[in-house]
Backbone as numpy.savetxt, mean C-alpha at the origin, in Angstrom:
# Nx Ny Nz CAx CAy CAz Cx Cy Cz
-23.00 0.03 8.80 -22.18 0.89 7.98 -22.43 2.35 8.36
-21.24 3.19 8.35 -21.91 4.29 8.26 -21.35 5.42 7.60
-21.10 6.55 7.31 -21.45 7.40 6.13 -20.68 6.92 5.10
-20.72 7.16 3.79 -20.24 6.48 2.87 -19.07 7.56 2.36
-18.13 6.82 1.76 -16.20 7.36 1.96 -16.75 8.85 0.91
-16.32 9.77 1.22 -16.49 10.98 -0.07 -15.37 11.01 -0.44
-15.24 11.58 -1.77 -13.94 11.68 -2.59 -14.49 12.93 -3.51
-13.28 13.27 -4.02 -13.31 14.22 -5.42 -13.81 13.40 -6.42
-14.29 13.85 -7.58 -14.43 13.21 -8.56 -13.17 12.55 -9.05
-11.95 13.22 -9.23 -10.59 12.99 -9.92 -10.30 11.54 -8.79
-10.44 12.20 -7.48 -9.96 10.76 -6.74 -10.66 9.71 -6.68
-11.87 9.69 -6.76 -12.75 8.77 -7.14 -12.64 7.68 -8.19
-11.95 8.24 -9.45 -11.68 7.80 -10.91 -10.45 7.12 -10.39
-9.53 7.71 -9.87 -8.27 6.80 -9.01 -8.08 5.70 -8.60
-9.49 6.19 -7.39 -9.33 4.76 -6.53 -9.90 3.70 -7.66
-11.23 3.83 -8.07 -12.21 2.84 -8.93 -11.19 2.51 -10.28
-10.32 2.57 -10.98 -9.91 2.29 -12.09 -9.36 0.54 -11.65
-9.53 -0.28 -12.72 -9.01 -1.59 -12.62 -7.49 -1.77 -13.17
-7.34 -0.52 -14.13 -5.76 -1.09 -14.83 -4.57 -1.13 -14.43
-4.02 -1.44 -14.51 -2.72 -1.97 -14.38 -1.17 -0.93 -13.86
-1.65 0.47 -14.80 -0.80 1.30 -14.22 -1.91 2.80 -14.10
-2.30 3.28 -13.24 -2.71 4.17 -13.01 -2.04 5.22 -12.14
-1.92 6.64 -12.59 -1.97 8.08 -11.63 -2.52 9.11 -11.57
-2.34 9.66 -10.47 -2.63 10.78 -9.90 -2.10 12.09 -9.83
-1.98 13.16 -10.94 -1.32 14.06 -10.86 -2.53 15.25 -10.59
-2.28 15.76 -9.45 -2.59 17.12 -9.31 -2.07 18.15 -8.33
-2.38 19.21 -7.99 -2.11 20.09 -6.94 -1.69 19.93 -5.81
-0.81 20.54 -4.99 -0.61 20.67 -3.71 -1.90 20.56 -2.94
-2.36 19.62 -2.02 -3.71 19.50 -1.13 -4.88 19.03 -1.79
-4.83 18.20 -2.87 -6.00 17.70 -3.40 -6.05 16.08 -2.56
-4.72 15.74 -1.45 -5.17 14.71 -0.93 -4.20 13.14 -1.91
-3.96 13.42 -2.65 -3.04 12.12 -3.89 -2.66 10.94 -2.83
-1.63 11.75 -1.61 -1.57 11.05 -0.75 -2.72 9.96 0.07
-3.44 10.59 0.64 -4.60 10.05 1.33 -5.35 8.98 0.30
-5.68 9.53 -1.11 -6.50 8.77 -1.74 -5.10 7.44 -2.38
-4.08 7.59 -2.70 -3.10 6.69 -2.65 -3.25 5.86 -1.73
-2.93 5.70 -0.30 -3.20 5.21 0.82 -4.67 3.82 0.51
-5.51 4.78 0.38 -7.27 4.30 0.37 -6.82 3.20 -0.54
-6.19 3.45 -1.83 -6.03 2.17 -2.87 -5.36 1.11 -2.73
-4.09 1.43 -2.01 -3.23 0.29 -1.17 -4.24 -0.52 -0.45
-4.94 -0.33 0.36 -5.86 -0.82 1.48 -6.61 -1.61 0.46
-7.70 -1.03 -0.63 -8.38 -1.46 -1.39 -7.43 -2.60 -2.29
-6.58 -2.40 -3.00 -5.99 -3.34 -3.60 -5.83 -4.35 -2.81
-5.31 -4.63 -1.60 -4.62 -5.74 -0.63 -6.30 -6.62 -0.58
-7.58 -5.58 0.31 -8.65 -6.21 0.40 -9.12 -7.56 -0.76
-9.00 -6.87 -2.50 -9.33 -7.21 -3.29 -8.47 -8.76 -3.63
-7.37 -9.10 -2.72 -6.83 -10.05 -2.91 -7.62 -11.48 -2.15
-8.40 -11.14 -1.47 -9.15 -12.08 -0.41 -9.42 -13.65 -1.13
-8.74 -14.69 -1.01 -8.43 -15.70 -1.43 -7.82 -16.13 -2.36
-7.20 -14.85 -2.77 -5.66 -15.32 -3.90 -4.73 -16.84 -3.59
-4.71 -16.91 -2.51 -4.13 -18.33 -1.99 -4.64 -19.63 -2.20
-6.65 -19.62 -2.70 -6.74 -20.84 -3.10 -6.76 -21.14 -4.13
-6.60 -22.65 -4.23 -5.98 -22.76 -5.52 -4.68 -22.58 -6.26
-3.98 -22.09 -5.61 -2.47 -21.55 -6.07 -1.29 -22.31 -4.89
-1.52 -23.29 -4.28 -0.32 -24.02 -3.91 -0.32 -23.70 -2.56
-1.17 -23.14 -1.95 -0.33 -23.07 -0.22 -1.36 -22.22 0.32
-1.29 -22.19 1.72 -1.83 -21.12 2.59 -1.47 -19.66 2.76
-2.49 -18.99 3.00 -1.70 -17.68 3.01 -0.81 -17.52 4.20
-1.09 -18.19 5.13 -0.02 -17.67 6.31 1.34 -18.44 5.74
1.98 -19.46 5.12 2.95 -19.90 4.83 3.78 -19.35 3.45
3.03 -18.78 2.32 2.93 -18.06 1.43 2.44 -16.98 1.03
2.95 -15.78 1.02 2.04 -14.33 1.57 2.39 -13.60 0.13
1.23 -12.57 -0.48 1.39 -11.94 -1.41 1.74 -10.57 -0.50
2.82 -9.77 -1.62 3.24 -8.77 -1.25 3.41 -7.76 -2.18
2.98 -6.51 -1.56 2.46 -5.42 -2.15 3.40 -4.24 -1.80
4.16 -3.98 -2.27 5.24 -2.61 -2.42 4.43 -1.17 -2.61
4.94 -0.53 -1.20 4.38 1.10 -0.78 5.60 1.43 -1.22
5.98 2.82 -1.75 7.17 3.66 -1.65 7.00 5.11 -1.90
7.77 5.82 -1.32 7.64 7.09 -1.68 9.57 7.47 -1.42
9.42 8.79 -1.75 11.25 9.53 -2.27 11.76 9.08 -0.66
11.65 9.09 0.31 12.75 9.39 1.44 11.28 8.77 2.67
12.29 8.38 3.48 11.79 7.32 4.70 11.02 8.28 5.32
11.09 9.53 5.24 10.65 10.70 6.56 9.15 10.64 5.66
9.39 10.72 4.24 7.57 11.50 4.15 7.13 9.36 4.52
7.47 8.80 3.83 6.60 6.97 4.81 6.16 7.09 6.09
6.70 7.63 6.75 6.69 7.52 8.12 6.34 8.82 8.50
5.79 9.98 7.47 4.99 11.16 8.23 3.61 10.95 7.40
3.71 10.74 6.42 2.45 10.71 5.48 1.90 9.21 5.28
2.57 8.71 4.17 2.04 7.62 3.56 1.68 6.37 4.61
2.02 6.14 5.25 2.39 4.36 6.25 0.96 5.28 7.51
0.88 6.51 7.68 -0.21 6.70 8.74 -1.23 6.98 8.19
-1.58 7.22 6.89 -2.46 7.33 5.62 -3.24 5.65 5.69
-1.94 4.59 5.54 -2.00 3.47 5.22 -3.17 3.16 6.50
-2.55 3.21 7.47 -2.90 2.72 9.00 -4.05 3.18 9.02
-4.83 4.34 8.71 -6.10 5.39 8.92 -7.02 4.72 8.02
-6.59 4.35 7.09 -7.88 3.79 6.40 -7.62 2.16 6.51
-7.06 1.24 6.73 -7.32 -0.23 7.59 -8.41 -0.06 8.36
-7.82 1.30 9.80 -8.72 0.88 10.77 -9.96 1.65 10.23
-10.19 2.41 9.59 -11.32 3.14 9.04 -12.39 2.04 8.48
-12.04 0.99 8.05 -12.37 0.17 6.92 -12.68 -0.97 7.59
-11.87 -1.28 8.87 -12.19 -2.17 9.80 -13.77 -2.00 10.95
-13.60 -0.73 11.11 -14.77 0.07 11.95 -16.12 -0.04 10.76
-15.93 0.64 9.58 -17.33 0.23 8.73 -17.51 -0.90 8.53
-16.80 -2.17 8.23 -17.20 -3.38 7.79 -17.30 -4.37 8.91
-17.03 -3.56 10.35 -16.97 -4.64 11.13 -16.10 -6.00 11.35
-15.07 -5.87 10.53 -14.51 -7.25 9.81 -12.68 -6.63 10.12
-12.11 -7.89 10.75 -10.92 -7.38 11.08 -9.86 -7.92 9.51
-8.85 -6.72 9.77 -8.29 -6.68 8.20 -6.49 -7.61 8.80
-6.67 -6.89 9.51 -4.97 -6.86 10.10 -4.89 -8.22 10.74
-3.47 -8.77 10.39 -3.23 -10.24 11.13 -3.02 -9.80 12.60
-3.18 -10.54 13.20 -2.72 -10.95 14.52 -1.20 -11.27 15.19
-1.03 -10.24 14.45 1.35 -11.03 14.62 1.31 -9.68 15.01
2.92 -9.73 14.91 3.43 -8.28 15.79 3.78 -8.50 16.90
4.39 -7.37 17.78 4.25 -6.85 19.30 2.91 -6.76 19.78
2.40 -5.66 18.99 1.37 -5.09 19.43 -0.13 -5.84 19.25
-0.22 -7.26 18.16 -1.04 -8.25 17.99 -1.52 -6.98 16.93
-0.90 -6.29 15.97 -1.92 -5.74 15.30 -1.22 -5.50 13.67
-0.63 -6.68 13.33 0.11 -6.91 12.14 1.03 -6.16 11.97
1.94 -4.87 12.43 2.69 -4.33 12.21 4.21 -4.93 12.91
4.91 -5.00 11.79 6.13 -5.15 12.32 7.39 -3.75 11.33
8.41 -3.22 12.27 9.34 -2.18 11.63 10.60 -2.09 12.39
11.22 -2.52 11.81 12.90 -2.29 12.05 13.51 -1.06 10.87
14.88 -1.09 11.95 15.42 0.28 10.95 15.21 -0.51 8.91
14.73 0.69 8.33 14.46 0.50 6.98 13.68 -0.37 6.32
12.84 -1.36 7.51 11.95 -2.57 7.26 10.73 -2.21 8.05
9.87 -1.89 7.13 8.55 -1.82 7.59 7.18 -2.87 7.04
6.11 -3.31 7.66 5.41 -4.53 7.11 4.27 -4.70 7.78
2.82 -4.29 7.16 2.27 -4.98 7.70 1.13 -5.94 7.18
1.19 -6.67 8.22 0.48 -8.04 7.76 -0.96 -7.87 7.47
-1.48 -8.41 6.82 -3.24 -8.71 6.75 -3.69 -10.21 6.42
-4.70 -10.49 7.35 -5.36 -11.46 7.57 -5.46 -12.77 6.46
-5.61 -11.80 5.12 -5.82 -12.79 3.65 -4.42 -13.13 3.24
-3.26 -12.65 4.15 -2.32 -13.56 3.24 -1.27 -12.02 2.44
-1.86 -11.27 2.76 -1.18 -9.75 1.82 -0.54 -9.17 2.72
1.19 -8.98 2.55 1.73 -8.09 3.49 2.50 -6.54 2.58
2.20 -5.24 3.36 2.46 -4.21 2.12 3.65 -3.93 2.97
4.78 -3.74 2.13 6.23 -3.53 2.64 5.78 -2.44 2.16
6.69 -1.49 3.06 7.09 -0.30 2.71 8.14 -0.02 2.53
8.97 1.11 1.72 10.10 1.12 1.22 10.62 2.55 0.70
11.42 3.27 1.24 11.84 4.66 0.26 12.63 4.08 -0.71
12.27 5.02 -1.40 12.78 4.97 -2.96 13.72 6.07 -2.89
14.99 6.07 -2.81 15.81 7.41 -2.89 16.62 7.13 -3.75
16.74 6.14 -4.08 18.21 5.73 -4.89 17.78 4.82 -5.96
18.55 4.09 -7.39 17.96 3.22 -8.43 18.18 1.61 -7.37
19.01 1.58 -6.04 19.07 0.27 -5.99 18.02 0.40 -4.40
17.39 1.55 -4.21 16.39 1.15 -3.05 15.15 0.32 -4.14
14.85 0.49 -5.22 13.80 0.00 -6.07 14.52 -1.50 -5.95
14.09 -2.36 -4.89 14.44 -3.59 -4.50 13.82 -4.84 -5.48
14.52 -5.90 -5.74 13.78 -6.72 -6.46 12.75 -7.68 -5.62
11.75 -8.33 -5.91 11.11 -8.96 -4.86 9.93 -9.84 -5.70
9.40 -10.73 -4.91 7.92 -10.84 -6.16 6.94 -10.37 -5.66
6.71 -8.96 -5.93 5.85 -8.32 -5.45 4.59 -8.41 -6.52
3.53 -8.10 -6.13 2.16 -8.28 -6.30 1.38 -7.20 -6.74
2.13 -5.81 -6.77 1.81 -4.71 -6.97 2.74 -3.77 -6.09
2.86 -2.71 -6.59 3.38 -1.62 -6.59 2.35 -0.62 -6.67
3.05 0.42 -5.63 1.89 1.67 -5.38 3.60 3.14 -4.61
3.06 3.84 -5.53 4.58 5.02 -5.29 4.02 6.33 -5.31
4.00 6.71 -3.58 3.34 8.07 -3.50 4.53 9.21 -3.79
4.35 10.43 -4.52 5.11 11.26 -4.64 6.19 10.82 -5.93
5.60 9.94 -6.50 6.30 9.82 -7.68 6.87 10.38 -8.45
6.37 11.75 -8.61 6.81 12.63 -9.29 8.51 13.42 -8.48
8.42 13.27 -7.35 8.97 13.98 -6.42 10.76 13.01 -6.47
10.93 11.86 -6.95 11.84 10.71 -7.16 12.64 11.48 -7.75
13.94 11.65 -7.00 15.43 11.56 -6.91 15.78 11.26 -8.65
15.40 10.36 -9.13 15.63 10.14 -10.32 14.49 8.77 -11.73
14.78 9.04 -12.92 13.58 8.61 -13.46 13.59 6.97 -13.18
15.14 6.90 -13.82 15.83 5.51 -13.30 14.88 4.50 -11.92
14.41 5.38 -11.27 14.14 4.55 -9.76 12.61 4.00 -10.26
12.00 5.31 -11.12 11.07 4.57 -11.32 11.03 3.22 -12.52
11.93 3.58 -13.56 11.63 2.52 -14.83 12.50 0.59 -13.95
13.38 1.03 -12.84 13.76 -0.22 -12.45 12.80 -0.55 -11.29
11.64 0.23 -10.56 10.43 -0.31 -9.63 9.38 -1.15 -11.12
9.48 -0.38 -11.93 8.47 -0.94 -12.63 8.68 -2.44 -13.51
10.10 -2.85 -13.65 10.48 -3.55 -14.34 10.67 -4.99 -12.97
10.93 -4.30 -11.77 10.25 -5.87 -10.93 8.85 -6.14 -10.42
């Protein structure tokens, strides 16, 4: 192992909370993003044998975990390379590979226009998704929900119909 993750106190309380709906409101550059990111990663980890016992394998039956933020540009400038930075961050301290083996690249990522996904080893794949509109808040059986820039949403609507699937 080696140095151990630092955080703010505020982000700290973030990542570590168990309930059900938790946020993050603060300042421009306190990081919400980054430590958002860290919890996605952490939540998916925390699923590590959700599949037994419950009817099937994880590679044939996969839990799925909904990323979103307002518009495809900040996913794909912020949040999804946030996502990616702490996998492999997390992969390098624990020694322990997170990411499935699918893909092009053999490194769980798969992305087509407006479809982004990547796989992990236990069976957890985190779609990503902008939220710009009340009908991008897609229905799905998702496993959790995680919405960076929440505050920043086009409208309230997008959030009360993400929260209601």
């Amino acid at each position: 192992m080696t140095d151990a993750i630092r955080l703010f106190p505020g982000q700290a309380e973030f990542v570590s909370s168990l309930e059900s709906t938790v946020g993050m409101f603060t300042g421009a550059g306190y990081g919400k993003s980054f430590t958002l990111a860290l919890k996605v990663v952490q939540n998916a980890i925390r699923q590590n044998g959700w599949h037994v016992g419950h009817g099937g394998a994880a590679e044939s039956r996969r839990l799925q975990i909904i990323v979103g933020a307002p518009e495809q540009k900040h996913l794909e400038r912020v949040t999804i390379p946030y996502v990616k930075q702490w996998i492999t961050d997390i992969e390098q301290r624990s020694g322990q590979r997170l990411r499935a083996q699918t893909g092009q690249g053999k490194d769980g990522w798969f992305a087509a226009k407006g479809s982004q996904r990547q796989e992990l080893l236990n069976g957890v794949d985190l779609l990503f998704f902008p939220l710009h509109s009340t009908e991008s808040a897609v229905a799905t059986n998702a496993a959790g929900l995680a919405i960076d820039e929440v505050t920043m949403l086009p409208s309230k609507d997008i959030w009360l119909r993400a929260r209601q699937r």
